[in-house]
C-alpha positions as CSV (number, residue, x, y, z in Angstrom):
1,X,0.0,0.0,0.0
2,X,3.0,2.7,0.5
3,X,4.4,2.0,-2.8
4,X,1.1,2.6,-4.3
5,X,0.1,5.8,-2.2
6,X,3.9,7.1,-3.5
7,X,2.6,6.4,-7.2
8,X,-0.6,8.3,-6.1
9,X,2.3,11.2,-5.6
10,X,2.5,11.1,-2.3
11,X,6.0,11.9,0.1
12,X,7.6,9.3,1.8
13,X,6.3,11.2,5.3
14,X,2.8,11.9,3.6
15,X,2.1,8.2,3.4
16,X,3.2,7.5,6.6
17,X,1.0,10.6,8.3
18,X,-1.7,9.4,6.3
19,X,-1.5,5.3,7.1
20,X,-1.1,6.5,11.2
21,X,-4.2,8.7,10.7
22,X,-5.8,5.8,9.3
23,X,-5.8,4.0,12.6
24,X,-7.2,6.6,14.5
25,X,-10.6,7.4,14.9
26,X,-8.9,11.2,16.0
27,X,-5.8,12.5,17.4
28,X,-3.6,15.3,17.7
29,X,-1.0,16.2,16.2
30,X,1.9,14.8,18.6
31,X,-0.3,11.2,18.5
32,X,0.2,10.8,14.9
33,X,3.7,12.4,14.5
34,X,4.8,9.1,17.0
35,X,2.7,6.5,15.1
36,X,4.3,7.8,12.0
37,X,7.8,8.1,13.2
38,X,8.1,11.4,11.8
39,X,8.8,14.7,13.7
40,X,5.9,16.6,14.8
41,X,6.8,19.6,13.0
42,X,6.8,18.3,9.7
43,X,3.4,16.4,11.0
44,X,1.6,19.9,11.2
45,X,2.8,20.4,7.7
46,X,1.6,17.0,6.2
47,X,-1.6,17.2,8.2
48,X,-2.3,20.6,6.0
49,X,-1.3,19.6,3.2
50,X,-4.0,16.3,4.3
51,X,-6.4,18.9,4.8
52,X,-5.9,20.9,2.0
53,X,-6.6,17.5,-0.1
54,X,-9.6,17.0,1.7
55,X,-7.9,13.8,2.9
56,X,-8.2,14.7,6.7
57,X,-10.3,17.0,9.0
58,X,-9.5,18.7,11.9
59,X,-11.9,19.9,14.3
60,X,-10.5,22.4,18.1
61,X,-11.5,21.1,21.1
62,X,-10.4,23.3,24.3
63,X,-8.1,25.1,22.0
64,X,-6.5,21.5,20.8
65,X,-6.8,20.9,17.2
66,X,-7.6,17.1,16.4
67,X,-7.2,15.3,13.4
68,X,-9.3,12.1,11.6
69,X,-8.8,10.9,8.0
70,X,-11.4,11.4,5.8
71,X,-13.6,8.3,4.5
72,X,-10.6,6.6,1.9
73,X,-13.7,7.1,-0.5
74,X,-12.0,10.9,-0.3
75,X,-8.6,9.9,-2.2
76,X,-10.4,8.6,-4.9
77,X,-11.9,11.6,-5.4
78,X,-9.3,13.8,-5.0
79,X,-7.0,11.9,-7.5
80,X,-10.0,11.8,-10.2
81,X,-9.9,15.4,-9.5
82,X,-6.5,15.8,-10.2
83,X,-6.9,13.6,-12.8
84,X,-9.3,16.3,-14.4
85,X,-6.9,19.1,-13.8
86,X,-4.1,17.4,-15.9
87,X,-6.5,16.9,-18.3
88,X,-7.1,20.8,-18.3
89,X,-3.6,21.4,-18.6
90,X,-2.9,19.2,-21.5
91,X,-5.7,20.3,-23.1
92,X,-4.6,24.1,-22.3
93,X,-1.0,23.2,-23.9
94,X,-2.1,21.6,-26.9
95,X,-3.8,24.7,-27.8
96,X,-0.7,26.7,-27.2
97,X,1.4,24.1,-29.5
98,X,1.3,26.4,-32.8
99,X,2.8,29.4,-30.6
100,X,5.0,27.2,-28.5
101,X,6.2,25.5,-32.2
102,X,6.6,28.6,-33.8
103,X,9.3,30.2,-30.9
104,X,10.6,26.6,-30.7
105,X,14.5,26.9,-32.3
106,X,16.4,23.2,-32.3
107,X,20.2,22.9,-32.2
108,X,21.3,22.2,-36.1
């Protein structure tokens, strides 16, 4: 399962922030950053960037912020919409091509 979270693009200490968070039902911050083996520091990072995904939640409870994983439904959803972006993109790019191809100058 890490390898394929990495493939999903995932960090090293994203995968392992997100498998501890998995076998919580919450924590905080310091809870997970042990279960993962990763310093808690870098733990309030990854847990953003969980909740910027919409991988995560985090809800304050007598001014302690607690943290739960979204249903894993959520990171299927998040990487079809990713999926879409890309799709965007490519489809942005292609239109630029005749531009891009005409300032385009090989080596001889």
């Amino acid at each position: 399962m890490k390898e394929q979270l990495r493939e999903f693009g995932f960090s090293e200490k994203e995968v392992a922030v997100y498998m501890a968070l998995l076998g919580f039902t919450s924590a905080v911050a310091s809870d997970v950053a042990k279960k993962a083996k990763v310093n808690r520091s870098t733990t309030y990072v990854v847990l953003e960037s969980l909740l910027e995904r919409g991988l995560a939640g985090a809800v304050e409870r007598r001014g302690v912020r607690i943290y739960k994983v979204t249903s894993p439904e959520k990171l299927v959803e998040y990487l079809a919409g990713t999926a879409k972006r890309y799709e965007h993109l490519a489809a942005n790019a292609k239109k630029l091509m005749p531009e891009l191809k005409a300032m385009y100058r090989p080596e001889e």
